[in-house]
PDB file of N, CA, C and O in Angstrom:
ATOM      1  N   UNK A   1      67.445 -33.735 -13.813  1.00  0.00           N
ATOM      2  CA  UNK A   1      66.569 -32.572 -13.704  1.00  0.00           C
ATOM      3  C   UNK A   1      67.137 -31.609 -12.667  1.00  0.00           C
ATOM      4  O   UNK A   1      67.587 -32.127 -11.646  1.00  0.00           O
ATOM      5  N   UNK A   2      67.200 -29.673 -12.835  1.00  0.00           N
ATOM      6  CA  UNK A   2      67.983 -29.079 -12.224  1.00  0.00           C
ATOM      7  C   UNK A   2      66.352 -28.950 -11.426  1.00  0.00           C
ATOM      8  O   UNK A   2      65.221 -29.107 -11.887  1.00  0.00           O
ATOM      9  N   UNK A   3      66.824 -28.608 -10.092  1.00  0.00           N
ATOM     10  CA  UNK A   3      66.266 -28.384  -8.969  1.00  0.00           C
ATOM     11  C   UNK A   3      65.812 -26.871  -9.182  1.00  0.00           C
ATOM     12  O   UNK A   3      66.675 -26.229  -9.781  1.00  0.00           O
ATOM     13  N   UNK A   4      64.751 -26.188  -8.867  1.00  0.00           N
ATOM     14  CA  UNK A   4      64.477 -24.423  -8.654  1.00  0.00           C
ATOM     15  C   UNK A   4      64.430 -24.207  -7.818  1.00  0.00           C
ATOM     16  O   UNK A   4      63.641 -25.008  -7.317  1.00  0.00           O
ATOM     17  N   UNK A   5      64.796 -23.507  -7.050  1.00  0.00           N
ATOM     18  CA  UNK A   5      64.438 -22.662  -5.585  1.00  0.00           C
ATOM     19  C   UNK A   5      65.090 -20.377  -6.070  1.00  0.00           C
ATOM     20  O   UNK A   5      65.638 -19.694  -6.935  1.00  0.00           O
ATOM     21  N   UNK A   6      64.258 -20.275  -4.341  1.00  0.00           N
ATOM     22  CA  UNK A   6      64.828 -19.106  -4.531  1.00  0.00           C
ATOM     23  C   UNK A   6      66.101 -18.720  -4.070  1.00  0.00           C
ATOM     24  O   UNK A   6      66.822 -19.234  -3.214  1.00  0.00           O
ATOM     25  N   UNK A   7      66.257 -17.728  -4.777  1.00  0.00           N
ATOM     26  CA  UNK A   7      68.205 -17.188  -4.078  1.00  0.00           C
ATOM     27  C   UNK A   7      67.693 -15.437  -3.428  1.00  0.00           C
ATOM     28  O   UNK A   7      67.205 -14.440  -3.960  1.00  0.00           O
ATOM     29  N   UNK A   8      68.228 -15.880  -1.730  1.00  0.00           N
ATOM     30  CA  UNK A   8      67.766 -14.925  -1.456  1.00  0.00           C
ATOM     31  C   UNK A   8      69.014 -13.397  -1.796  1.00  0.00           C
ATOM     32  O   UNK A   8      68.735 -12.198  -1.781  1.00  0.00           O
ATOM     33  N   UNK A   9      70.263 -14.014  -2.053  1.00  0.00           N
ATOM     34  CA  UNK A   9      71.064 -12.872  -2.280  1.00  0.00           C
ATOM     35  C   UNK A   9      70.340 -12.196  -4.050  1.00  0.00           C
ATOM     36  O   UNK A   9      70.154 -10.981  -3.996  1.00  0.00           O
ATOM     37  N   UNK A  10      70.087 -12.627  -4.989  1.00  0.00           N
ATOM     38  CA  UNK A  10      69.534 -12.715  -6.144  1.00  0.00           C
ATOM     39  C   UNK A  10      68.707 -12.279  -5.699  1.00  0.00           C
ATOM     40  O   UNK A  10      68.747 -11.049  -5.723  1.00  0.00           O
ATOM     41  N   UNK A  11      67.673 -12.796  -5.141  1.00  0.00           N
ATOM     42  CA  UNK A  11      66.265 -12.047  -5.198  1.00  0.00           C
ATOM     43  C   UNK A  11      65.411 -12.694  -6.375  1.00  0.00           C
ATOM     44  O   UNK A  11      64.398 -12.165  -6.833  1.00  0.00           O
ATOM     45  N   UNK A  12      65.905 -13.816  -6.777  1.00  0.00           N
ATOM     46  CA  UNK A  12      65.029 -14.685  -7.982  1.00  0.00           C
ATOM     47  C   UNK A  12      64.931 -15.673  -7.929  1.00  0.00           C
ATOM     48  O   UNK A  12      65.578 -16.008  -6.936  1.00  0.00           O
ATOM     49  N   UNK A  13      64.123 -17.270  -8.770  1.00  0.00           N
ATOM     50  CA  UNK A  13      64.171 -18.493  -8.385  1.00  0.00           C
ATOM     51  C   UNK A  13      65.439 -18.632  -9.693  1.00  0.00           C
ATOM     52  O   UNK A  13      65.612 -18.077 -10.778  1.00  0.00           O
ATOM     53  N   UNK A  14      66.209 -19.753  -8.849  1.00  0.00           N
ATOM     54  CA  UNK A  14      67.331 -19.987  -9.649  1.00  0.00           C
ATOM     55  C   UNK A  14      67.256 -21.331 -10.073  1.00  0.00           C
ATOM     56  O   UNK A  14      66.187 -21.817  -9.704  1.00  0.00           O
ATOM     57  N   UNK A  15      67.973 -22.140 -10.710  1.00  0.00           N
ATOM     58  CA  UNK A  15      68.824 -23.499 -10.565  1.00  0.00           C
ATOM     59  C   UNK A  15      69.253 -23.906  -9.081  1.00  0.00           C
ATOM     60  O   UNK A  15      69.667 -22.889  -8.525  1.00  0.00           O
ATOM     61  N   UNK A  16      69.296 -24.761  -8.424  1.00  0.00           N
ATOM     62  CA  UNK A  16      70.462 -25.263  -7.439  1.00  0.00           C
ATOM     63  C   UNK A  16      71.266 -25.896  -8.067  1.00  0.00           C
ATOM     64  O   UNK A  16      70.911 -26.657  -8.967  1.00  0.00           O
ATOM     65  N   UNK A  17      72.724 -25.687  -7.674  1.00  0.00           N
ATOM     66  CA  UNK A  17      73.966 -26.346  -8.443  1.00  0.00           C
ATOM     67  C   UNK A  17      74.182 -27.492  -7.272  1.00  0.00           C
ATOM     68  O   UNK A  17      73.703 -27.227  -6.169  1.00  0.00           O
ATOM     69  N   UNK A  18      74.680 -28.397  -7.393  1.00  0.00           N
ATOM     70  CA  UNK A  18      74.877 -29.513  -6.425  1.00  0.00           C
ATOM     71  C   UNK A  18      73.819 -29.687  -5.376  1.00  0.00           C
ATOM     72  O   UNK A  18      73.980 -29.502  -4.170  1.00  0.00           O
ATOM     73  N   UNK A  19      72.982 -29.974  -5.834  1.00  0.00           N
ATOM     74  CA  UNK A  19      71.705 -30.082  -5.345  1.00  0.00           C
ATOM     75  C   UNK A  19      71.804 -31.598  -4.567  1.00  0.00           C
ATOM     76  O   UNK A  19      72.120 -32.571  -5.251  1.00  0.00           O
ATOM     77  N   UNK A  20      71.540 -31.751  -3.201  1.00  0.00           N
ATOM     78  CA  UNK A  20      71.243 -33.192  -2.663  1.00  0.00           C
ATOM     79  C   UNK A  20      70.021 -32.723  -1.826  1.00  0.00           C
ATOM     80  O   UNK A  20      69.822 -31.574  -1.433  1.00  0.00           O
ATOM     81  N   UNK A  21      69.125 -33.972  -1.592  1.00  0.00           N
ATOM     82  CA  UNK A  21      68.454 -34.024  -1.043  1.00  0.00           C
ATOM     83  C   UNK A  21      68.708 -34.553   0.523  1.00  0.00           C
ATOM     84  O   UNK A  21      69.460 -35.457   0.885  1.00  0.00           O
ATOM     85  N   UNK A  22      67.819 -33.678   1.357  1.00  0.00           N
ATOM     86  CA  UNK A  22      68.211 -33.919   2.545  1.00  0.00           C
ATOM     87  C   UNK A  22      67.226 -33.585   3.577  1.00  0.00           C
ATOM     88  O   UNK A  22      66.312 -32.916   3.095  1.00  0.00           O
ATOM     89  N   UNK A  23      67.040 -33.912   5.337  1.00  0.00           N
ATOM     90  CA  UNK A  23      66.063 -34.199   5.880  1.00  0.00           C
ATOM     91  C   UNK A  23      66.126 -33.020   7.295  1.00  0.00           C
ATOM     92  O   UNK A  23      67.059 -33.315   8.042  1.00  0.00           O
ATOM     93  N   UNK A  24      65.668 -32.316   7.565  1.00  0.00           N
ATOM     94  CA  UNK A  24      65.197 -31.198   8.451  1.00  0.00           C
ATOM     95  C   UNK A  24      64.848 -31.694   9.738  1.00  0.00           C
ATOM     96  O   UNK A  24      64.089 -32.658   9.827  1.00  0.00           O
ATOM     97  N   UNK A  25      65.413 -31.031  10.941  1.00  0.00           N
ATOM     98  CA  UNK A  25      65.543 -31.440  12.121  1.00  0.00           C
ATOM     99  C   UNK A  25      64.114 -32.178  12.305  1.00  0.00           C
ATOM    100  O   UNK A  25      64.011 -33.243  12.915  1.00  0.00           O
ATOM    101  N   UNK A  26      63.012 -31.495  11.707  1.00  0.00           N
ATOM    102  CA  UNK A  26      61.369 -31.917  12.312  1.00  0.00           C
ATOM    103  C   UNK A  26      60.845 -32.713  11.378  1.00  0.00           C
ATOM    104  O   UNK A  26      59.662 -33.040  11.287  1.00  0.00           O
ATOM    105  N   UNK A  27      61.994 -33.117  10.479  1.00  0.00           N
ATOM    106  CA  UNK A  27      61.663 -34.710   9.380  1.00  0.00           C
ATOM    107  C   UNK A  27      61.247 -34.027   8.414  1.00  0.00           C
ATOM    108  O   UNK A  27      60.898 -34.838   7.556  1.00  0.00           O
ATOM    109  N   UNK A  28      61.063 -32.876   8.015  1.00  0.00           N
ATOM    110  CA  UNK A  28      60.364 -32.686   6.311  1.00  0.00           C
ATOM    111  C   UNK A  28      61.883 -32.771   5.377  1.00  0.00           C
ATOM    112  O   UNK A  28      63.006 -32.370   5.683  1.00  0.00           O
ATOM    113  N   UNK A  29      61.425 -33.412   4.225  1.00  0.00           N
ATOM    114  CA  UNK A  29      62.524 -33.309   3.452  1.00  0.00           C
ATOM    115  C   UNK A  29      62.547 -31.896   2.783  1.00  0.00           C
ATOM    116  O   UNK A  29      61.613 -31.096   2.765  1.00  0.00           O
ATOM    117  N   UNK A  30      63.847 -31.733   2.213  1.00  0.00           N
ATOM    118  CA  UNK A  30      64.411 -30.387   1.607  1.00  0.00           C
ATOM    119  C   UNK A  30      65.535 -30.701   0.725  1.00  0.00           C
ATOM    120  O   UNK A  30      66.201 -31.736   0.756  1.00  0.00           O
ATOM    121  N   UNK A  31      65.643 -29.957   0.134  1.00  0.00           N
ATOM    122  CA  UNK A  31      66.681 -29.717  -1.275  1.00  0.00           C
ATOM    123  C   UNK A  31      67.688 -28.753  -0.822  1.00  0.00           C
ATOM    124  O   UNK A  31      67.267 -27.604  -0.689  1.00  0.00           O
ATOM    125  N   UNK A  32      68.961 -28.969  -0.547  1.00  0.00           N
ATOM    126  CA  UNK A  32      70.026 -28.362  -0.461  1.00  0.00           C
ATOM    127  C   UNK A  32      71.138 -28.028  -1.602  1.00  0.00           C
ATOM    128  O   UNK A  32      71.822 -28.935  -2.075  1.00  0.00           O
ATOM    129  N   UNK A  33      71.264 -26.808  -1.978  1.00  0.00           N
ATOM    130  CA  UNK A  33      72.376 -26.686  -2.868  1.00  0.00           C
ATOM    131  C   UNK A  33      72.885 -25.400  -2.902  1.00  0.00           C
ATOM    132  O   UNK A  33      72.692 -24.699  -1.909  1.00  0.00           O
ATOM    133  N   UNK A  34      73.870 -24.670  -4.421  1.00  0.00           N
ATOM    134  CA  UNK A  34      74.245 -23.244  -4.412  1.00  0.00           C
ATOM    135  C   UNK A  34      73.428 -22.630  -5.526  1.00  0.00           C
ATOM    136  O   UNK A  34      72.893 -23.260  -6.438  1.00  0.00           O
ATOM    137  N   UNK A  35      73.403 -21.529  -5.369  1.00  0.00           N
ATOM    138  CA  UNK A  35      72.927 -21.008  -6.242  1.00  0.00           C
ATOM    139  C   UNK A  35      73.828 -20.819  -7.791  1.00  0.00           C
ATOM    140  O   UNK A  35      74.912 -20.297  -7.531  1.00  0.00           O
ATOM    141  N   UNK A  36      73.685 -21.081  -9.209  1.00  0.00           N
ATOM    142  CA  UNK A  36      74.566 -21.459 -10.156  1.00  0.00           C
ATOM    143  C   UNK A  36      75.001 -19.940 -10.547  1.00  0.00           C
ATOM    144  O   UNK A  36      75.821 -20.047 -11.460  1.00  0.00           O
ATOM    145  N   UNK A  37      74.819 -18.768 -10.277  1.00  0.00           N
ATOM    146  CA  UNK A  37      75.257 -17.536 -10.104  1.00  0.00           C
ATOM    147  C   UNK A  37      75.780 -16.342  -9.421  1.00  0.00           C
ATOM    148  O   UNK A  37      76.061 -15.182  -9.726  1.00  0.00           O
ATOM    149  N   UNK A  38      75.799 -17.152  -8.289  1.00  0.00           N
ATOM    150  CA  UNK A  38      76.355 -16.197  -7.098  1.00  0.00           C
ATOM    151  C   UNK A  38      76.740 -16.863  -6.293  1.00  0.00           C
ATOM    152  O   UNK A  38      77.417 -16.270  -5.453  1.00  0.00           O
ATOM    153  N   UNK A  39      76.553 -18.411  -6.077  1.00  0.00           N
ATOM    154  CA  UNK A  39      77.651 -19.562  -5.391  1.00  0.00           C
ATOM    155  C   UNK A  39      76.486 -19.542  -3.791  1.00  0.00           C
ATOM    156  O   UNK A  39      76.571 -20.497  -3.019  1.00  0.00           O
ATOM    157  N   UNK A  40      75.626 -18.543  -3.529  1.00  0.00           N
ATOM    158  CA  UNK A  40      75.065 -18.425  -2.478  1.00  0.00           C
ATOM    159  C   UNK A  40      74.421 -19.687  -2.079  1.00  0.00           C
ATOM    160  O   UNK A  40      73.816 -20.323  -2.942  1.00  0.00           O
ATOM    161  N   UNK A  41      74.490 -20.185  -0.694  1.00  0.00           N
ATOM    162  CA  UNK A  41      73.651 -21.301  -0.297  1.00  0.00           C
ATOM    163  C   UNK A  41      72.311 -21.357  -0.481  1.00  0.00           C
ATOM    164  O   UNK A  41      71.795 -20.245  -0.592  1.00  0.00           O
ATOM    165  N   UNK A  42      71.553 -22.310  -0.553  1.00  0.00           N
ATOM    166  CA  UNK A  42      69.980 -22.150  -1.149  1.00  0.00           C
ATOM    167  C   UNK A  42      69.320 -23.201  -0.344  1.00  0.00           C
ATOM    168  O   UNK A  42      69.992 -24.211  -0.136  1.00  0.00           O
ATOM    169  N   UNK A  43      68.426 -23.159   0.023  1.00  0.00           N
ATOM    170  CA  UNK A  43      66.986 -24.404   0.058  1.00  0.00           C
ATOM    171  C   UNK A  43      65.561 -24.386  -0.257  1.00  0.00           C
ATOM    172  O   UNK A  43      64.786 -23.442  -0.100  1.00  0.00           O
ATOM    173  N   UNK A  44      65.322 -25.515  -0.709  1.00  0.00           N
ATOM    174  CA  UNK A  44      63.775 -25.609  -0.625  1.00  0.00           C
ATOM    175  C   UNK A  44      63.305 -26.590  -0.350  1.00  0.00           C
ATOM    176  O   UNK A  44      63.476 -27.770  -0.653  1.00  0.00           O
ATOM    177  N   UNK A  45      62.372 -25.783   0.558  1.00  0.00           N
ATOM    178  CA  UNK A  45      61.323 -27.341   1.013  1.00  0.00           C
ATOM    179  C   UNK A  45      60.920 -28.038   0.367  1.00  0.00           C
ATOM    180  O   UNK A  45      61.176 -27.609  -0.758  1.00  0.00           O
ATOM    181  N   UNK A  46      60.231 -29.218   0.261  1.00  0.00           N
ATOM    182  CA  UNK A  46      59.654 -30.252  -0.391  1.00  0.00           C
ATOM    183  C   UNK A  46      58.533 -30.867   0.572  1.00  0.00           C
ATOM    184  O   UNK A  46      58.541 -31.127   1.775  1.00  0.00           O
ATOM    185  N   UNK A  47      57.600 -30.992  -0.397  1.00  0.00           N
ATOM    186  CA  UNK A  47      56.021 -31.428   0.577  1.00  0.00           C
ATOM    187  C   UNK A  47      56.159 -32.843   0.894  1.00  0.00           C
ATOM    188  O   UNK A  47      56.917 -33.676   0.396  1.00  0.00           O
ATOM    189  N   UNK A  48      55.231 -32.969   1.876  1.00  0.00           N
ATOM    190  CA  UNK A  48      55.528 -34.475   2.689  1.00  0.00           C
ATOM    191  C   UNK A  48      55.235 -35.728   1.774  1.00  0.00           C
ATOM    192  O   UNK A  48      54.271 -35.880   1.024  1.00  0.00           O
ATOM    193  N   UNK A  49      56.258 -36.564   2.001  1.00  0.00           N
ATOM    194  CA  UNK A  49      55.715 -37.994   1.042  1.00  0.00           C
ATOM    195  C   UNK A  49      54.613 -38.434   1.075  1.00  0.00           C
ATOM    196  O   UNK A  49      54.319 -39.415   0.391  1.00  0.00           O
TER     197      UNK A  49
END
């Protein structure tokens, strides 16, 4: 399943391309990846377990 977030160079919610999941200095998890059209870095939060 492709991941959505927004792309702020885009200005739209995209795909994340290489999407891993990963954990934020203050412990919330987040979704790290590029955007599949402009290569731009992306994240989105994810609500608490």
């Amino acid at each position: 399943m492709a991941e959505i977030g927004y792309c702020v160079k885009c200005k739209a919610k995209r795909e994340m391309k290489d999407a891993t999941k990963v954990t934020m200095k203050n412990g919330r998890p987040a979704m790290k990846g590029k955007c599949t059209v402009c290569g731009t870095g992306m994240y989105k939060i994810l609500p608490k377990a």
